[in-house]
Structure formats: structure tokens, C-alpha cells
PyMOL commands that place a pseudoatom at each C-alpha (Angstrom):
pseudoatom trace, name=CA, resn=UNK, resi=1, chain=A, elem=C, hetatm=0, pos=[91.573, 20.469, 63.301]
pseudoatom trace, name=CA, resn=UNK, resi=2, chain=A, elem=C, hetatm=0, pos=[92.762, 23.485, 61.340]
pseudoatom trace, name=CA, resn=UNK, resi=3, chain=A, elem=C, hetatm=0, pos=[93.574, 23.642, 57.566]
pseudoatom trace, name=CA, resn=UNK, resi=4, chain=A, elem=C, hetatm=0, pos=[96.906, 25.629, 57.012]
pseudoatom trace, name=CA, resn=UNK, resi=5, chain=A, elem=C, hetatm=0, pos=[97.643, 27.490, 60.527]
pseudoatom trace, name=CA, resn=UNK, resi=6, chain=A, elem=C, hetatm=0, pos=[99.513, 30.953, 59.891]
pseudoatom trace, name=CA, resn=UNK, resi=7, chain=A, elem=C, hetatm=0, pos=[102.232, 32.130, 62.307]
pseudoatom trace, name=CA, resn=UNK, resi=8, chain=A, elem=C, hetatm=0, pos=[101.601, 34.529, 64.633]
pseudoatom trace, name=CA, resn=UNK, resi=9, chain=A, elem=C, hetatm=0, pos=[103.389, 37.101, 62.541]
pseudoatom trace, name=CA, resn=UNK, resi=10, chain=A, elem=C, hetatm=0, pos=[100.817, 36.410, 59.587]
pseudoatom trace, name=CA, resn=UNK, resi=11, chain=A, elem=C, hetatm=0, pos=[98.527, 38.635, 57.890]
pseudoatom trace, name=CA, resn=UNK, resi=12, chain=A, elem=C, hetatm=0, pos=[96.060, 40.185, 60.001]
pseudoatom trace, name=CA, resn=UNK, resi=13, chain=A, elem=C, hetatm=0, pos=[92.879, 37.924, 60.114]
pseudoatom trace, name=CA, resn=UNK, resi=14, chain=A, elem=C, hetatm=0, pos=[89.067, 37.966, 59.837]
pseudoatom trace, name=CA, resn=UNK, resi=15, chain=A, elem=C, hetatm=0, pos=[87.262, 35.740, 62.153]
pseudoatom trace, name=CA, resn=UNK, resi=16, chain=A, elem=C, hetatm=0, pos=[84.077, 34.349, 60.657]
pseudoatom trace, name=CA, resn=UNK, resi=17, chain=A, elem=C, hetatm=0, pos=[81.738, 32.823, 63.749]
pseudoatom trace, name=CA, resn=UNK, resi=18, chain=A, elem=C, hetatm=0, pos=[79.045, 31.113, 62.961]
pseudoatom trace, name=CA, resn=UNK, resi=19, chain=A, elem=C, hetatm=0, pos=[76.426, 27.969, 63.686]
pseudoatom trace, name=CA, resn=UNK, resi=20, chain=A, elem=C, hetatm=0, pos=[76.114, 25.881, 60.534]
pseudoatom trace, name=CA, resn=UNK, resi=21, chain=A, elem=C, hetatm=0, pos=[72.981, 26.462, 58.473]
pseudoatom trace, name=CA, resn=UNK, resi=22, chain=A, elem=C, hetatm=0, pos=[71.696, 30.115, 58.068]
pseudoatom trace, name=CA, resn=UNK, resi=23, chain=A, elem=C, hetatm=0, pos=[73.879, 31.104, 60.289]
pseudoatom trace, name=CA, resn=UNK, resi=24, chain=A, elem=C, hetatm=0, pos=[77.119, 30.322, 58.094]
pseudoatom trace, name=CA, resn=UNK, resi=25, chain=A, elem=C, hetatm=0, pos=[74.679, 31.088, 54.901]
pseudoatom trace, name=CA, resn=UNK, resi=26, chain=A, elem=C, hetatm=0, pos=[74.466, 34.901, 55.893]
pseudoatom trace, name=CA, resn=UNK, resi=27, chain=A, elem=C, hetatm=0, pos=[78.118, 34.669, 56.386]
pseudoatom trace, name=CA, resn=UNK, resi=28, chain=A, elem=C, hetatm=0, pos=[79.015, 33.491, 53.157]
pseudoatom trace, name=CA, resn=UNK, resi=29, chain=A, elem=C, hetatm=0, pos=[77.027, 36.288, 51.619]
pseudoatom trace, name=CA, resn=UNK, resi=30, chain=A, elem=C, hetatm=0, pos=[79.419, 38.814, 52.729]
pseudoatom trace, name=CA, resn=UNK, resi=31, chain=A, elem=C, hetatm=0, pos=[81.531, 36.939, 50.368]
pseudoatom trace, name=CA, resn=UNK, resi=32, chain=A, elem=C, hetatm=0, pos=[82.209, 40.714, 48.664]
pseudoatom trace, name=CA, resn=UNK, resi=33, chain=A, elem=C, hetatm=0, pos=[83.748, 42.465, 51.184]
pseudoatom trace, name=CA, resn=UNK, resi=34, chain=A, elem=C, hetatm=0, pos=[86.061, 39.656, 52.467]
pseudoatom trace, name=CA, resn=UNK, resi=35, chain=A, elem=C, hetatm=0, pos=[86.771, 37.792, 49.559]
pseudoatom trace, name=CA, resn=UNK, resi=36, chain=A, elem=C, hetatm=0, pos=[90.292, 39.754, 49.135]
pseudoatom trace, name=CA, resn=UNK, resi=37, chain=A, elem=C, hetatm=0, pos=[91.035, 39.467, 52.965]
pseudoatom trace, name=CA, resn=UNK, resi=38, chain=A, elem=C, hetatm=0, pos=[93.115, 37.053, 55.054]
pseudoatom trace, name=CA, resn=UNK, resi=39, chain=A, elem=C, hetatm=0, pos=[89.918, 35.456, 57.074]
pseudoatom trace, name=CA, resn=UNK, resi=40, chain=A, elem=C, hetatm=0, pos=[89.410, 31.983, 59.230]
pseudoatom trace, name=CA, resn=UNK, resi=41, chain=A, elem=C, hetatm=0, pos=[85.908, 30.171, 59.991]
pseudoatom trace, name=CA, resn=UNK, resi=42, chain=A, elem=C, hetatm=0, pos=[84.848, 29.047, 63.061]
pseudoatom trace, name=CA, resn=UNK, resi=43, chain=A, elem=C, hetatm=0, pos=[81.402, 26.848, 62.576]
pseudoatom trace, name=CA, resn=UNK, resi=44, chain=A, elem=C, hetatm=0, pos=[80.341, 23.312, 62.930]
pseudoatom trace, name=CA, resn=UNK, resi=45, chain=A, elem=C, hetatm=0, pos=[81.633, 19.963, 61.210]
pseudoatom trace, name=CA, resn=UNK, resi=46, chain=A, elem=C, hetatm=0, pos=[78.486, 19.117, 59.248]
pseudoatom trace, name=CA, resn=UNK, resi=47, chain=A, elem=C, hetatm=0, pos=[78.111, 18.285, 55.838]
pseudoatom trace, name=CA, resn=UNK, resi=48, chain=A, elem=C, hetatm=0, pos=[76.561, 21.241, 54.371]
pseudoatom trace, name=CA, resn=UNK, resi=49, chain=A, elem=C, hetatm=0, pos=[79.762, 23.616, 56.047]
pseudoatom trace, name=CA, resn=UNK, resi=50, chain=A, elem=C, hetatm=0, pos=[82.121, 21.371, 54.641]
pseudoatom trace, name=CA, resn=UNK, resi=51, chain=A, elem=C, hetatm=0, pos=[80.692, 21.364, 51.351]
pseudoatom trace, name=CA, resn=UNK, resi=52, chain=A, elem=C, hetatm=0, pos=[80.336, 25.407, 51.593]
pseudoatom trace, name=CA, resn=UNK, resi=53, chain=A, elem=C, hetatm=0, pos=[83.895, 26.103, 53.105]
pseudoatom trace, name=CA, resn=UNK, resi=54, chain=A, elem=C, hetatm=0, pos=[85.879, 23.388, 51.108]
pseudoatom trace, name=CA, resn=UNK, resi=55, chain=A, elem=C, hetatm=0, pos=[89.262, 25.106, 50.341]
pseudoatom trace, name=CA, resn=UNK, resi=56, chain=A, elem=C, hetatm=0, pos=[88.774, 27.589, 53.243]
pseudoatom trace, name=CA, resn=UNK, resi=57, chain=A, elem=C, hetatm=0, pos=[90.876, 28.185, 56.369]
pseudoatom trace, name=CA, resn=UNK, resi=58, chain=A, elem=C, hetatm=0, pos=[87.821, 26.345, 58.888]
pseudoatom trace, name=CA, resn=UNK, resi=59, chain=A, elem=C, hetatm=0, pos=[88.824, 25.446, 62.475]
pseudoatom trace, name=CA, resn=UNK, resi=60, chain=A, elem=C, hetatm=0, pos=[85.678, 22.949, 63.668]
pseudoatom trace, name=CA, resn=UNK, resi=61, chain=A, elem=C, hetatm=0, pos=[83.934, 24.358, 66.638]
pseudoatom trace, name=CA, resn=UNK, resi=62, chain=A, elem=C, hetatm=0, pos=[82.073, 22.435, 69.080]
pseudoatom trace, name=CA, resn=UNK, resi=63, chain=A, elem=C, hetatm=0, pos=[78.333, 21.415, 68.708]
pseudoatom trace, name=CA, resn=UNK, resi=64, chain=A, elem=C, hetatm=0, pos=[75.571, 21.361, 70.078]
pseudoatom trace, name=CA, resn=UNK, resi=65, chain=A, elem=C, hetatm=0, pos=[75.749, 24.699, 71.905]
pseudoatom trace, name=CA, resn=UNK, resi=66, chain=A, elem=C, hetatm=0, pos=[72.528, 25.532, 73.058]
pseudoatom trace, name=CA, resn=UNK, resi=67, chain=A, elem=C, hetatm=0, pos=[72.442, 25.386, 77.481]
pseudoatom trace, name=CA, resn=UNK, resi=68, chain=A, elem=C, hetatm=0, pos=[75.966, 22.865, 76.622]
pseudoatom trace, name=CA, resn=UNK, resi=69, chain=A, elem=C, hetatm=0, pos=[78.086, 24.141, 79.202]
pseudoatom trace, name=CA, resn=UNK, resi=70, chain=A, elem=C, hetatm=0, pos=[80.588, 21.897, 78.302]
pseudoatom trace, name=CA, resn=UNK, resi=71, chain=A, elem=C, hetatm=0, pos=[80.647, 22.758, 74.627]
pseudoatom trace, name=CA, resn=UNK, resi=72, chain=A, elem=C, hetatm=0, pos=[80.991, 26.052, 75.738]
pseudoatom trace, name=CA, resn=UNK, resi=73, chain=A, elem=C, hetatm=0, pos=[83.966, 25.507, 77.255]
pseudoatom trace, name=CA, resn=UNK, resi=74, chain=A, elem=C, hetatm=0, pos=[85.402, 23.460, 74.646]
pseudoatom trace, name=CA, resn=UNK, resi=75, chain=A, elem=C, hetatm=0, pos=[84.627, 26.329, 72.411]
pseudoatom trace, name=CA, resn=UNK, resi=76, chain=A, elem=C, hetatm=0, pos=[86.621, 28.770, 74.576]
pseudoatom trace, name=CA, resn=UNK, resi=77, chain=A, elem=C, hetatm=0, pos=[89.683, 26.976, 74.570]
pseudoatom trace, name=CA, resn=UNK, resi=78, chain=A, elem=C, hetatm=0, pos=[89.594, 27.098, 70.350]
pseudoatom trace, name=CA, resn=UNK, resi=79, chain=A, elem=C, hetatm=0, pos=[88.422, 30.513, 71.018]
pseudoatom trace, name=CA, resn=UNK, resi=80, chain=A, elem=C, hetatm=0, pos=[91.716, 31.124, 73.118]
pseudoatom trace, name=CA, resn=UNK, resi=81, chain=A, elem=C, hetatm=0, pos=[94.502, 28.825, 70.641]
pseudoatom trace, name=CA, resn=UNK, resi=82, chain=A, elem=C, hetatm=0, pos=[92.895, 30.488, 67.641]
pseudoatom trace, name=CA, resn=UNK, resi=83, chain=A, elem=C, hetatm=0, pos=[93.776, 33.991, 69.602]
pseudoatom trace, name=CA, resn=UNK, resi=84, chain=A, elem=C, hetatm=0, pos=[96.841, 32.785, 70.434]
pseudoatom trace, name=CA, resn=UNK, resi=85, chain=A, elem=C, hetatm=0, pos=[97.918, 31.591, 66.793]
pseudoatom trace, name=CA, resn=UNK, resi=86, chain=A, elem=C, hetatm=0, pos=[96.643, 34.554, 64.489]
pseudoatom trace, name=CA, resn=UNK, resi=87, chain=A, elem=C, hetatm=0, pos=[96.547, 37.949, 64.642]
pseudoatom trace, name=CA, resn=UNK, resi=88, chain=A, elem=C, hetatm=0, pos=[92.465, 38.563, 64.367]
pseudoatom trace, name=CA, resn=UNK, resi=89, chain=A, elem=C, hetatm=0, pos=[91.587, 41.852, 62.866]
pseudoatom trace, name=CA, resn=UNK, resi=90, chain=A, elem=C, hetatm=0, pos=[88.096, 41.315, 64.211]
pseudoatom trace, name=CA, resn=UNK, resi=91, chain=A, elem=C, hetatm=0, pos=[85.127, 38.936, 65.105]
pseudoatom trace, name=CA, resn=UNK, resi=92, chain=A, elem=C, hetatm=0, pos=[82.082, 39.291, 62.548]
pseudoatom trace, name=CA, resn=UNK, resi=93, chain=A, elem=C, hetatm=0, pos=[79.739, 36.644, 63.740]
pseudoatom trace, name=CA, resn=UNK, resi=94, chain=A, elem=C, hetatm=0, pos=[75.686, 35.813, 62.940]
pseudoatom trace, name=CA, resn=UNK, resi=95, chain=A, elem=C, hetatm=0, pos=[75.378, 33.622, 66.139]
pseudoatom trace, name=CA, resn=UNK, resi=96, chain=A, elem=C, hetatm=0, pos=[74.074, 31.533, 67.701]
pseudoatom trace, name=CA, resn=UNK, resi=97, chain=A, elem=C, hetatm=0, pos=[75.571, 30.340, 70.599]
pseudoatom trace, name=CA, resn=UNK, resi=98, chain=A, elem=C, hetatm=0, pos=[79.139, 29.433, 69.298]
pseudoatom trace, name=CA, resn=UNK, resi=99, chain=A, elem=C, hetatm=0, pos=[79.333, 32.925, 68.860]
pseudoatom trace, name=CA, resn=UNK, resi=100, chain=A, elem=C, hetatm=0, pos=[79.943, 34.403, 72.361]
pseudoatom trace, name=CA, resn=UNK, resi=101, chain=A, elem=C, hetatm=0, pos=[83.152, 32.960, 73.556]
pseudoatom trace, name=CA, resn=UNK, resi=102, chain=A, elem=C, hetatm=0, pos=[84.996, 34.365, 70.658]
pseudoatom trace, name=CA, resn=UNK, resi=103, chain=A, elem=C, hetatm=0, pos=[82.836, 37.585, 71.379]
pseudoatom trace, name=CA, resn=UNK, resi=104, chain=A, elem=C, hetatm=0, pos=[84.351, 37.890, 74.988]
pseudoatom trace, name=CA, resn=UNK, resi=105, chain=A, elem=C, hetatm=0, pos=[87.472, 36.944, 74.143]
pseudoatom trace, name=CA, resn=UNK, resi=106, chain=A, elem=C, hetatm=0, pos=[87.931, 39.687, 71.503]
pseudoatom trace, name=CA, resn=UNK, resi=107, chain=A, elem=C, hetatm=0, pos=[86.400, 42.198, 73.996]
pseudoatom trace, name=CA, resn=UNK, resi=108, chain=A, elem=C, hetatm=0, pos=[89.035, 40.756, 76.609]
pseudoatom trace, name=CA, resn=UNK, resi=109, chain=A, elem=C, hetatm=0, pos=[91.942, 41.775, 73.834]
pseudoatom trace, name=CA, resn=UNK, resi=110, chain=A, elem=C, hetatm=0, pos=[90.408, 44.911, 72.341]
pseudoatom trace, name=CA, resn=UNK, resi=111, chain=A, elem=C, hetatm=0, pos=[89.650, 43.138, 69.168]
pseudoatom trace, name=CA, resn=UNK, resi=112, chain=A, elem=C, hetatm=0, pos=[86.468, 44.920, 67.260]
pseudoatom trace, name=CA, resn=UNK, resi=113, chain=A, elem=C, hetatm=0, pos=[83.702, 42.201, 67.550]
pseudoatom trace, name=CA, resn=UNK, resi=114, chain=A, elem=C, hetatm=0, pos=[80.615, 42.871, 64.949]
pseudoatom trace, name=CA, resn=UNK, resi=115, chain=A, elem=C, hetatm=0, pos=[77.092, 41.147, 65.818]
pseudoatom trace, name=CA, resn=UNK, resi=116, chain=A, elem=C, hetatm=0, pos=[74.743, 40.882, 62.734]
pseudoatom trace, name=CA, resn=UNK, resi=117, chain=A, elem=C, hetatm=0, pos=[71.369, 39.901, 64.007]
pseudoatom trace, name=CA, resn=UNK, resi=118, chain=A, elem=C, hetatm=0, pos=[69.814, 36.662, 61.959]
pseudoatom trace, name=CA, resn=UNK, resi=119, chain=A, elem=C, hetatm=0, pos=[66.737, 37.699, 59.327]
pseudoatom trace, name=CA, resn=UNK, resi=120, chain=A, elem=C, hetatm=0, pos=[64.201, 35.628, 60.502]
pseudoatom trace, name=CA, resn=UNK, resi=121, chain=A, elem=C, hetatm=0, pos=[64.259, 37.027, 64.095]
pseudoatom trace, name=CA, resn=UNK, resi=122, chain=A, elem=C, hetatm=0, pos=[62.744, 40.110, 63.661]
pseudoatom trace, name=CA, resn=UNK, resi=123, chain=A, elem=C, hetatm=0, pos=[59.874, 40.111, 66.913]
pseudoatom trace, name=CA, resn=UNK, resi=124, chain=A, elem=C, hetatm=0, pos=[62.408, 39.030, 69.625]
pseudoatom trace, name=CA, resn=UNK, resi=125, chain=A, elem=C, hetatm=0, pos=[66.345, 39.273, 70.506]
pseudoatom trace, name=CA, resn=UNK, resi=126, chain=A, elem=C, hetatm=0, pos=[68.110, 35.906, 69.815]
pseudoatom trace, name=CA, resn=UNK, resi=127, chain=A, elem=C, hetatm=0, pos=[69.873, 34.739, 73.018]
pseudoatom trace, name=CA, resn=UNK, resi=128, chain=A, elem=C, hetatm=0, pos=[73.240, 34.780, 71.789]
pseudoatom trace, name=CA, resn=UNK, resi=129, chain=A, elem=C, hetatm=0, pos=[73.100, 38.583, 70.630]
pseudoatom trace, name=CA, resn=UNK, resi=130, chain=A, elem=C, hetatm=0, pos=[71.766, 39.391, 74.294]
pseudoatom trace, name=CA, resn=UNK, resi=131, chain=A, elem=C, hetatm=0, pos=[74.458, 37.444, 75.745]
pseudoatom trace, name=CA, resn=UNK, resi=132, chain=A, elem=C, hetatm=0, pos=[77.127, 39.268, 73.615]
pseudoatom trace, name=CA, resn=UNK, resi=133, chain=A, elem=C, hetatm=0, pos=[75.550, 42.597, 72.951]
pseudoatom trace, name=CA, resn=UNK, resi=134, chain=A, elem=C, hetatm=0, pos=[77.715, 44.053, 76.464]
pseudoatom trace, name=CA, resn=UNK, resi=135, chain=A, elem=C, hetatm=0, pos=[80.786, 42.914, 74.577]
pseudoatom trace, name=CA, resn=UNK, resi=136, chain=A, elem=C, hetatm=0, pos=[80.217, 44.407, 70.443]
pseudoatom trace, name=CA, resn=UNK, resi=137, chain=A, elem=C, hetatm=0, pos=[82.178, 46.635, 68.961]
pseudoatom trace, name=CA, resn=UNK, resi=138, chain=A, elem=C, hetatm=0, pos=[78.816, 46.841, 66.222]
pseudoatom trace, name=CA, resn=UNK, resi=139, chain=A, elem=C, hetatm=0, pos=[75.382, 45.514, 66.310]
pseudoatom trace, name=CA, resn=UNK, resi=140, chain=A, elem=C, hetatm=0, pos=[74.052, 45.385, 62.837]
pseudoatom trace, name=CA, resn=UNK, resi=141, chain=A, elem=C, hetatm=0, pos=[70.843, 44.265, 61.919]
pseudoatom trace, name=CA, resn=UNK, resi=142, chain=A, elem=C, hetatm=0, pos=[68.832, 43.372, 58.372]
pseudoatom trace, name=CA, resn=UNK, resi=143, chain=A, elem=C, hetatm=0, pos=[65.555, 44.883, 59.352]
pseudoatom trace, name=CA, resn=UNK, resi=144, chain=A, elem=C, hetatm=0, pos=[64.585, 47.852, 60.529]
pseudoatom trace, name=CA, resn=UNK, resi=145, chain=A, elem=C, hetatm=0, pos=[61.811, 46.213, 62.609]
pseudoatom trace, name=CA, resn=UNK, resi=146, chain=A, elem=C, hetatm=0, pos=[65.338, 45.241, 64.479]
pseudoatom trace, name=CA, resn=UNK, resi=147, chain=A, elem=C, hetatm=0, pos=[65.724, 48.132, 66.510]
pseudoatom trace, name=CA, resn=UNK, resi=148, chain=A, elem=C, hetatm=0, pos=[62.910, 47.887, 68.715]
pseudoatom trace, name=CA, resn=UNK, resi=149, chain=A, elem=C, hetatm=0, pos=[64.754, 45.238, 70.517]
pseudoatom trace, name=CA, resn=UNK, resi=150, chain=A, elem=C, hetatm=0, pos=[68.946, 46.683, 69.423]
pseudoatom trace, name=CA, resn=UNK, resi=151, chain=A, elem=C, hetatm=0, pos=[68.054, 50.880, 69.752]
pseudoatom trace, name=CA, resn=UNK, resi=152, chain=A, elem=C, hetatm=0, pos=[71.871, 51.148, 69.025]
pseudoatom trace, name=CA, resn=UNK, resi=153, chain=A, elem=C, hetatm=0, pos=[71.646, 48.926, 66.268]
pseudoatom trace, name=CA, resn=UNK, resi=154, chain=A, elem=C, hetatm=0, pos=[72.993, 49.826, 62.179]
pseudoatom trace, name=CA, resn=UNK, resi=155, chain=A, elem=C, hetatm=0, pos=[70.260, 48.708, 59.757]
pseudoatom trace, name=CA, resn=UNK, resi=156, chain=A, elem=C, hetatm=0, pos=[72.534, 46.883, 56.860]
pseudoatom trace, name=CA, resn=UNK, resi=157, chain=A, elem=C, hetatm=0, pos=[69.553, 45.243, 54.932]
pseudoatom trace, name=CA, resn=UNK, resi=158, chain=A, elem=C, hetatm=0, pos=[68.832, 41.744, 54.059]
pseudoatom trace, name=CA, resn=UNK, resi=159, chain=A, elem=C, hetatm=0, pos=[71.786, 39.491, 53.395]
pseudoatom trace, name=CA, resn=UNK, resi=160, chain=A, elem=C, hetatm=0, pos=[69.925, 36.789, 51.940]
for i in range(1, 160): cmd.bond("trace and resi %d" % i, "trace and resi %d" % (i + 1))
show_as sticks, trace
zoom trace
């Protein structure tokens, strides 16, 4: 399930969240800022994030996850033994719906928890930010169209 599992005692940790697809694309193009940081992804088994995270410290989420109540579940019991087995730093996480039990959870342990709204929904709020907006540390967004529907929102540009 997990590539290379740290101790608990390890190196503080990132926690990329993210669907497969844009999602994980917008993720990867932080690549700058966490490139020299101890990080772990948590994203779908398909062949495009395999291909994209080869060599990377992935642990295989549970899909689908839209209205999947079971999924959900599943997904907050990795959410909880990922917790459990690293120290994470924070939660940065593009959505969609694998997103929000690793959102609670990090709200649950005081663990910042950073929401950057998708590019191509720039009319309407995504479900999974509404769902976890109570729970961010940070709602970012890439447009400044954005923050008609996330007031509180920081306008970071376009990732892609």
C-alpha cells in the first residue's frame, strides 16, 4: 500500500491530497516549493498517477468518491494510519472528494489544512471545498473571480 513508511519519529511531513487527473496535475505544479521537503501523496491508483508519482512516497486512496459512503470510510481509516504513522506538517489538498477526511482529521489534531480551489471552477463552489471549508487552516484560490463564492479566500494565481 505505501512505498517506504517513515517512523513516527521521522521528518515532519507534507500531505499531498488529491483526485487523480487535474486534481493531482495542480499538485504537482507546486513541485517548487516542496520539492526540498519530506512530503507523502494521497490520490488514486490509476495509470496516469502512477506514471506521475513513480519514485514518490504515494499511499493509494480509495476511488470512486463522489456520494461513496463507503469509500469514504475506507478513506478515513488511511486518513487515520497515515496520521498515526507520520508526523504531517500539514494537509495541502486540490480536492475533490478524497480530500475531506484528511481535512477533518487534521482539523481534529490541529494540523494546518490548505484548500486550493480547482481552475476551471470559477462560477460555482466545488462540493468538496464547501464540505471542508469549516475545517481550513487556508482557502486559496487561482482566480480572482474565486472570491465571490470563498470572501476569505487568498488569490495565488493560476497553477497550470
Amino acid at each position: 500500500m505505501a512505498n517506504n513508511v517513515p517512523d513516527v519519529d521521522s521528518a515532519p511531513t507534507l500531505l499531498l491530497v488529491g483526485s487523480s487527473g487535474g486534481h493531482l496535475a495542480q499538485l504537482l505544479a507546486l513541485e517548487p516549493w516542496y520539492v526540498n521537503r519530506t512530503r507523502c501523496w494521497v490520490t488514486f491508483d490509476t495509470p496516469d498517477a502512477t506514471s506521475l508519482l513513480r519514485g514518490e512516497d504515494v499511499m493509494w486512496a480509495h476511488h470512486p468518491t463522489t456520494r461513496n459512503l463507503r469509500n469514504l470510510v475506507r478513506n478515513a481509516r488511511l486518513a487515520v494510519r497515515i496520521f498515526r504513522q507520520r508526523r504531517v506538517a500539514a494537509v495541502i489538498t486540490t480536492g475533490a472528494g478524497v480530500a475531506f477526511p484528511f481535512v477533518f482529521l487534521a482539523w481534529l489534531r490541529g494540523v494546518p489544512a490548505i484548500y486550493i480551489e480547482v481552475y476551471d471552477r470559477i462560477d460555482t463552489a466545488t462540493l468538496t471545498a464547501r464540505l471542508c471549508r469549516p475545517f481550513l487552516s487556508a482557502m486559496l484560490v487561482q482566480w480572482e473571480e474565486q472570491r465571490r463564492q470563498y470572501p476569505e479566500a487568498t488569490v495565488v494565481g493560476n497553477l497550470l
